[in-house]
Phi, psi and omega in degrees: 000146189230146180253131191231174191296120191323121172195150176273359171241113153285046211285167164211125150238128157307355182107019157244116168303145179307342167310315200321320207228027214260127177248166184245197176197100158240175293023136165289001161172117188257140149228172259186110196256131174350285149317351200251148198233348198172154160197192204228095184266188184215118183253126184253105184297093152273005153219234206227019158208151214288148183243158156251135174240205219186145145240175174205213201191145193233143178213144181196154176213141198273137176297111178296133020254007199244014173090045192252172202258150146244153167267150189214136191257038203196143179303128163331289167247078204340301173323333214232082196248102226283005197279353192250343173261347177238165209208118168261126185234088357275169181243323166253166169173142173279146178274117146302153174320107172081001191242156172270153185217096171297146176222140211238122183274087170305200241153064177237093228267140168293177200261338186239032166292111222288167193271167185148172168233145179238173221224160199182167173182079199316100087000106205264126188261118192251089191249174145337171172254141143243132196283343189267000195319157199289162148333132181300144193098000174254165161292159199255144189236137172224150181260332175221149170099183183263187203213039213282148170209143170242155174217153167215175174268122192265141175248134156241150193238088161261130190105184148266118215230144191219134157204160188254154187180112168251135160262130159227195182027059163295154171209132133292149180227158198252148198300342146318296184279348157269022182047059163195189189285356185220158165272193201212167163227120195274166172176185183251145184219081171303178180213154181211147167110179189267012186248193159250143183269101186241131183176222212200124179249148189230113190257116179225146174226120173241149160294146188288132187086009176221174179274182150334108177232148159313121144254356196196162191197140157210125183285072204138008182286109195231119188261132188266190226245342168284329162302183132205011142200166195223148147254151185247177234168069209251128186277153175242201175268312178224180189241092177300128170237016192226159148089221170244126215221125198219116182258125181252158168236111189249160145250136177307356198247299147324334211051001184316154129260137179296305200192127177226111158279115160234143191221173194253180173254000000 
């Protein structure tokens, strides 16, 4: 198994930029609510020459404490073995210059698949176009060129399923102490319940006597159902050394807020 760094973008790049080949995937992340049978990403040519993909499937599970992904040569979840439930529509197909393709997530859930939520992290593989390629329904193969892939996570919710999620122990920090160019505010993110928590922390700073301003945003912030808890590291804009500081944790699919901190400096 190998642990690469946490991101909702998986890339492989070969000894080419990534401008050259570079394909997308949005949403940057779905999820699939008790009922739902099907959804829909959109795989995207970001460059300027026509490609062949491929989507396939991946499985990782995320790490303590900051949330880095592992690759896993073995199922997430033994119950979920997306190779007999889930179905891609189309799964191969060319891209043109710049050009797009929805692709359709089927759903074909057993009757006696236990409530829980499971977890999958579809991936589009990006070859050379070749005009010569094996039959549709075969792997698609390149002999030459690169090869770039993006994944994001796809969530199934079977059942009715609940969760909670609180922030603590902030701390700031100055950009010596967050290794990078700017500073930043660390914290803690629980997680409580059978789902994952998924969304977006929003970081605001006022000066005494002014409103609110953003200073720091960070997205895709998701503590998934093997945690239960995660730490961040969110870089900020200015270095408040003053005033009031109000940290939201939102989920991206709802809009709930999890847990909104406001504290004094």
């Amino acid at each position: 198994m190998k642990t690469i760094l946490f991101a909702f973008l998986l890339s492989f790049i070969a000894f080419v930029p990534i401008a050259h080949a570079r394909v997308d995937l949005v949403p940057r992340i779905v999820v699939m609510q008790d009922r739902d049978r099907a959804a829909e990403m959109t795989v995207l040519n970001l460059s300027n020459e026509t490609r062949d993909v491929e989507i396939d499937i991946l499985d990782y599970r995320q790490l303590p404490p900051a949330g880095n992904y592992e690759s896993l040569t073995t199922l997430l979840n033994p119950d979920f073995n997306h190779a007999d439930i889930v179905r891609f529509s189309p799964r191969t197909f060319v891209l043109g210059p710049l050009g797009k393709q929805k692709v359709r997530i089927s759903l074909r859930k057993p009757a006696d698949l236990p409530e829980g939520e499971y977890r999958f992290h579809p991936r589009a593989l990006s070859y050379p176009h070749n005009p010569k390629k094996a039959e549709a329904g075969d792997r698609m193969r390149v002999q030459v060129g690169m090869n770039v892939g993006i994944a994001i996570p796809v969530i199934v919710r079977n059942g009715d399923l609940k969760v909670e999620s609180k922030l603590s122990d902030f701390e700031l920090l100055s950009p010596q102490q967050a290794n990078m160019n700017k500073p930043a505010l660390k914290f803690i993110a629980h997680r409580e319940g059978t789902a994952s928590s998924i969304g977006e922390i929003h970081i605001q700073w006022a000066k005494e006597g002014t409103d609110f301003q953003e200073i720091g945003i960070l997205t895709n912030f998701n503590v998934f159902t093997e945690l239960t808890e995660r730490v961040a590291i969110v870089p900020l804009s200015a270095f408040p050394t003053s005033g009031t500081m109000k940290v939201t944790y939102t989920d991206s699919v709802t809009g709930k807020i999890y847990d909104e901190i406001i504290f004094d400096l």
